[in-house]
C-alpha positions as CSV (number, residue, x, y, z in Angstrom):
1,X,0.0,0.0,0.0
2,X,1.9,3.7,-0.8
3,X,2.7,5.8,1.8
4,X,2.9,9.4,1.9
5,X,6.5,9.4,3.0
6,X,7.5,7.0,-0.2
7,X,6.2,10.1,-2.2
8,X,7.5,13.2,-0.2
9,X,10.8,10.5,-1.0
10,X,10.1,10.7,-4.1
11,X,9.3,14.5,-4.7
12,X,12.6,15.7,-2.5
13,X,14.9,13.5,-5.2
14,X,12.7,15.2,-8.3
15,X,13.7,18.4,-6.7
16,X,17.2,17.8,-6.1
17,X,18.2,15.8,-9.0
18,X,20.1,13.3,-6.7
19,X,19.9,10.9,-3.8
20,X,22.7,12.3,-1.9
21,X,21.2,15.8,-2.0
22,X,17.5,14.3,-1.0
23,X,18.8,12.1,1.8
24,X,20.7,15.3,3.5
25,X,17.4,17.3,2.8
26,X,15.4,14.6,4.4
27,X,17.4,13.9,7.2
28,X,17.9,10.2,6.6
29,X,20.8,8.0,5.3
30,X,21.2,7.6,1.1
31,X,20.3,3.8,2.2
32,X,17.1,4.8,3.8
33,X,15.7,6.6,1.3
34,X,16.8,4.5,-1.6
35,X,14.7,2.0,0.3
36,X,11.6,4.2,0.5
37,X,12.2,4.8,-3.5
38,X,12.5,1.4,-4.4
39,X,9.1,0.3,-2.4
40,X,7.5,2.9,-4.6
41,X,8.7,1.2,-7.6
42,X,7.5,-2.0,-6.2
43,X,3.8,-0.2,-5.4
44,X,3.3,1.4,-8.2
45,X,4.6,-1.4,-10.4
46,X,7.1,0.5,-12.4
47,X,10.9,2.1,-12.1
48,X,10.5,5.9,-11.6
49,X,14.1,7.2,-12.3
50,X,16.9,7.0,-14.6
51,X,19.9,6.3,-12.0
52,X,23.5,7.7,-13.2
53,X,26.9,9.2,-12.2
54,X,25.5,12.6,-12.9
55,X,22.5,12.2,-10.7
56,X,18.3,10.8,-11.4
57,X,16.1,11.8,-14.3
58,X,12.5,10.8,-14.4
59,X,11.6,7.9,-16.3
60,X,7.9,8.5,-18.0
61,X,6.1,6.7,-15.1
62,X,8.0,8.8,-12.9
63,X,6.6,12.1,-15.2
64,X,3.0,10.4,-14.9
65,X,3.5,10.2,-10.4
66,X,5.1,13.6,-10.6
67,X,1.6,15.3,-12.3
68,X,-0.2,13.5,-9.7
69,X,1.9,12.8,-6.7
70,X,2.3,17.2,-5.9
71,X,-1.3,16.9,-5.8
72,X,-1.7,14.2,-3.4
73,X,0.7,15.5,-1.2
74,X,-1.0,19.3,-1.1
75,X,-3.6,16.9,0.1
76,X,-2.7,15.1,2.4
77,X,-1.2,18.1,4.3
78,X,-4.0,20.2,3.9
79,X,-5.7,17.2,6.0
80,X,-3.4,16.8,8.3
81,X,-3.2,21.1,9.0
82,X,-7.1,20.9,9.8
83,X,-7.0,17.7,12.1
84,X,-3.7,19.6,13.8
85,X,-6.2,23.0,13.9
86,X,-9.5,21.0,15.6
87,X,-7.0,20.4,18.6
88,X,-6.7,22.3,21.4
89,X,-3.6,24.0,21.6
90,X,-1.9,25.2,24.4
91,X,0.3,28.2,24.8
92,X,3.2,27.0,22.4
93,X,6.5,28.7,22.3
94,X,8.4,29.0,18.9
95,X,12.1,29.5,19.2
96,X,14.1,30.6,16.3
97,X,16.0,33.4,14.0
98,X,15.4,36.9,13.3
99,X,15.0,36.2,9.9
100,X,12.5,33.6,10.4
101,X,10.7,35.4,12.8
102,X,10.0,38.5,10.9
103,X,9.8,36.6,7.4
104,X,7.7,33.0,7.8
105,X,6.2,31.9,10.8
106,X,4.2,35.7,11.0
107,X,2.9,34.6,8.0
108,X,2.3,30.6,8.2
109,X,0.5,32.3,11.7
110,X,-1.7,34.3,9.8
111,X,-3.2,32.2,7.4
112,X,-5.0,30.2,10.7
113,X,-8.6,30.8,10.7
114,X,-9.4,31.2,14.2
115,X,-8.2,34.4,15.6
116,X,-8.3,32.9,19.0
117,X,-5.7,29.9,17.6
118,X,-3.7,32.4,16.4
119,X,-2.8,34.0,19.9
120,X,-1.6,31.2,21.4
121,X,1.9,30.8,19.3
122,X,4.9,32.7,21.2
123,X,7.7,33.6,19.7
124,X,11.0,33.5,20.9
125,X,13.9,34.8,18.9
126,X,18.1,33.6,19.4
127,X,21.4,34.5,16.8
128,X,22.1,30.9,18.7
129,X,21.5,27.5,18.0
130,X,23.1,26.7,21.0
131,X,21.1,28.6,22.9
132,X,17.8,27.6,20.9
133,X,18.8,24.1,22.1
134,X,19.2,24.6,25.6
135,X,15.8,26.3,25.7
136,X,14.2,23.2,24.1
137,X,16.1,21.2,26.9
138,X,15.3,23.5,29.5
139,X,11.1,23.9,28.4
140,X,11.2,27.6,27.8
141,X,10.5,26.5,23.7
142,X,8.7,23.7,22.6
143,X,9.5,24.1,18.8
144,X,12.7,25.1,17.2
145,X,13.0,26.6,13.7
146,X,16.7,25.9,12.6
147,X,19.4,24.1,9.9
148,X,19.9,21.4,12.2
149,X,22.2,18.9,9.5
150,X,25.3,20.0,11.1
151,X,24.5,19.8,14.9
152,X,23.6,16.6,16.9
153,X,20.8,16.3,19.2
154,X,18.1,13.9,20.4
155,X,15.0,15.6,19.7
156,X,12.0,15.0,17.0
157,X,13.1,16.8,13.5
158,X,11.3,17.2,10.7
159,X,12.7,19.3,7.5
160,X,9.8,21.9,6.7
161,X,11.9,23.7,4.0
162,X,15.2,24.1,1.6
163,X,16.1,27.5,0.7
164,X,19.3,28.5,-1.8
165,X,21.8,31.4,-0.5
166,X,22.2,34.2,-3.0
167,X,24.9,37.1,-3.1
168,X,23.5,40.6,-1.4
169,X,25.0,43.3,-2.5
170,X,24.6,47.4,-3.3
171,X,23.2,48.3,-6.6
172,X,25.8,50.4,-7.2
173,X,28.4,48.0,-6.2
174,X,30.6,47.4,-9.8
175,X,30.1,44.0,-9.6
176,X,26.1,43.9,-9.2
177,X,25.8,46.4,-12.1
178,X,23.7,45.0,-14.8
179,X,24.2,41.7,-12.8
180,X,21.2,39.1,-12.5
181,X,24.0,36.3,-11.4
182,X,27.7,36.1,-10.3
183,X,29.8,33.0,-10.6
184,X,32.0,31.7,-7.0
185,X,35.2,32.7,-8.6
186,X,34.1,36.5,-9.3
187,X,33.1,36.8,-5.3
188,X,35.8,34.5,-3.3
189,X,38.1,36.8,-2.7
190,X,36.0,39.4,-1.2
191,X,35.1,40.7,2.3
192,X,31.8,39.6,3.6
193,X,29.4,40.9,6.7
194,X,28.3,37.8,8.4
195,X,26.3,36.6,11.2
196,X,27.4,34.9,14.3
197,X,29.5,31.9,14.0
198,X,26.4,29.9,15.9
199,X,23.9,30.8,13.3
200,X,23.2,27.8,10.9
201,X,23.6,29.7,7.9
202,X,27.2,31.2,9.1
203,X,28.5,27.4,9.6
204,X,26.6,26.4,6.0
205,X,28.6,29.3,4.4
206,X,32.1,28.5,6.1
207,X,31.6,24.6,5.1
208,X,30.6,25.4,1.2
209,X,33.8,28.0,1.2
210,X,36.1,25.4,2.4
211,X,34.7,22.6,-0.1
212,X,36.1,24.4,-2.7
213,X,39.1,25.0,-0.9
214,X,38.5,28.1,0.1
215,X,38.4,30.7,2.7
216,X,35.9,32.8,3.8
217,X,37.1,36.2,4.5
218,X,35.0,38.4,7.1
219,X,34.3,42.1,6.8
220,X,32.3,42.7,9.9
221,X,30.4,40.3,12.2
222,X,26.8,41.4,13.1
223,X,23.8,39.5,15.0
224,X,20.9,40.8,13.0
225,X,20.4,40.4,9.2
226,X,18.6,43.3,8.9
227,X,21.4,45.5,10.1
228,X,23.5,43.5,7.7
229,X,21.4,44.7,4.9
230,X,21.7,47.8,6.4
231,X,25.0,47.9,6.3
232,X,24.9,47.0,2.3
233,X,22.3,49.6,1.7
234,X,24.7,52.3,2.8
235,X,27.6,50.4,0.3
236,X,29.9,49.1,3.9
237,X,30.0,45.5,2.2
238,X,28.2,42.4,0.9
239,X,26.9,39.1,2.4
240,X,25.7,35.6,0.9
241,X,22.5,35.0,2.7
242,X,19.6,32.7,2.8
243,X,17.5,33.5,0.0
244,X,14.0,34.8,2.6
245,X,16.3,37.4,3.8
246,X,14.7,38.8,-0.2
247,X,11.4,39.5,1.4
248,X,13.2,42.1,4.0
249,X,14.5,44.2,1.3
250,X,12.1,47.2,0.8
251,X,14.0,49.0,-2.0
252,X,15.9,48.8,-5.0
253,X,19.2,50.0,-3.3
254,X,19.7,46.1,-2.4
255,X,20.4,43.9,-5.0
256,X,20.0,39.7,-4.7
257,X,21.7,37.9,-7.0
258,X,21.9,34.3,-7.9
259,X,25.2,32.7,-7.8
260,X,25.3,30.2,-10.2
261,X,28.0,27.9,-8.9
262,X,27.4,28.1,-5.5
263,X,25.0,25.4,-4.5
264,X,24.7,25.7,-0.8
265,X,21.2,25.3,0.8
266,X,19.8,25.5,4.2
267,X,17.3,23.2,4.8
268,X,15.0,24.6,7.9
269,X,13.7,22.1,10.1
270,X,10.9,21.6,13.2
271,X,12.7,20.4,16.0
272,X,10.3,19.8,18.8
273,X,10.4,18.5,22.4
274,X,8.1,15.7,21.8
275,X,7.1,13.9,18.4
276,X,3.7,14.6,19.1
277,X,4.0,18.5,19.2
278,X,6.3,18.5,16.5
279,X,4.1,16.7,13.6
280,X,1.2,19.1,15.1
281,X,3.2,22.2,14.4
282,X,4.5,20.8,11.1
283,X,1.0,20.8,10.0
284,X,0.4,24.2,10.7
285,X,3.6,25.4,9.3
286,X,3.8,23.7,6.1
């Protein structure tokens, strides 16, 4: 009988092109989710990718499940959002960062119905993943909102999104002029303004640099994004950010720009103190 997590399997590797790429995304081993794949194949009755060096491609069954399986999964979600809604919540405090807090849980808040719902969510903002996991060990949060691929813990985790990072930079900065992209090798040797070495996109940034044998040179060091784009607004520097920091901009005096080489991505997930709260706040925020 399918399962819905044999399809989100599925949909995750579409996305990324590759196993590798899905199972980090996913937070399971490539074994694991190559098992979920190939029970799939066994359900449905067909093969669904084209397996290679280079990555997957989608065989024509796969196409076919692709058309449908989005669907089924918008579905499914949807259902499981209104069960997790008919509950009764209690006060529930959401830890996580300044970026997050002012550009998607707001908004996942407001799209709740009941008014009444809607006032029970706290939220409780850290630069600190270190400090967002002691306040999930100590009870002051019940939900986290962080890149959790790099840091071990024994709490519930779910991934509830993948982001890209993208180059932000003055508009009148030479090399964003007439710029819609930059390659790596135009941007490595310059001076960035980053956030704090305990912030899950600081240690994403630092790994990627040094995968491509690289260092990551720091300008300035500041806790808040939005003072980092303040900072580029007035031309002090540039930064390679997760791409939501785009919905903070509020002018044309900030430029994002793709970076075509550069394929970094954070991948936000729910960790919760209990399973049970976790999957209920997944519903709401996905």
């Amino acid at each position: 009988m399918l399962r819905i997590e044999w399809l989100e399997a599925f949909l995750t590797t579409v996305k990324t092109k590759s196993l590798t790429k899905a199972s980090e995304s996913l937070h399971m081993s490539q074994p694991a989710l190559s098992k979920q794949i190939r029970k799939l194949e066994e359900d449905i009755g067909a093969e669904l990718f084209i397996r290679s060096a280079a990555g997957v491609e989608l065989t024509n069954a796969g196409e076919i499940l692709l058309k449908r399986g989005e669907n089924i999964v918008k579905e499914v979600q949807s259902i499981r959002r209104e069960i997790a809604l008919s509950h009764e919540i209690e006060h529930i405090t959401i830890g996580t960062w300044p970026s997050l807090a002012t550009s998607f849980v707001p908004y996942k808040l407001a799209n709740i119905e009941d008014s009444r719902l809607q006032k029970k969510f706290n939220l409780k903002i850290s630069h600190s993943f270190v400090d967002l996991i002691d306040g999930l060990q100590r009870g002051e949060i019940d939900v986290a909102l962080f890149d959790d691929s790099e840091i071990q813990h024994s709490f519930f985790s779910k991934p509830l999104f993948t982001e890209t990072f993208k180059l932000f930079i003055n508009s009148k900065h030479p090399l964003a002029i007439n710029k819609n992209s930059i390659t790596f090798n135009e941007i490595k040797n310059e001076s960035f303004v980053v956030l704090p070495p305990t912030c899950d996109a600081r240690i994403l940034l630092e790994r990627s640099f040094r995968q491509k044998g690289e260092e990551l040179h720091v300008a300035s060091e500041i806790d808040f994004g939005q003072s980092i784009l303040g900072f580029i607004s007035a031309n002090l520097g540039m930064a390679i950010l997760p791409a939501i920091f785009e919905n903070m901009l509020n002018s044309a005096i900030v430029k994002a720009i793709q970076i075509t080489d550069f394929n970094v991505e954070r991948s936000v997930s729910i960790i919760a103190r209990s399973e049970e709260i976790g999957k209920r706040i997944y519903s709401i925020l996905k």
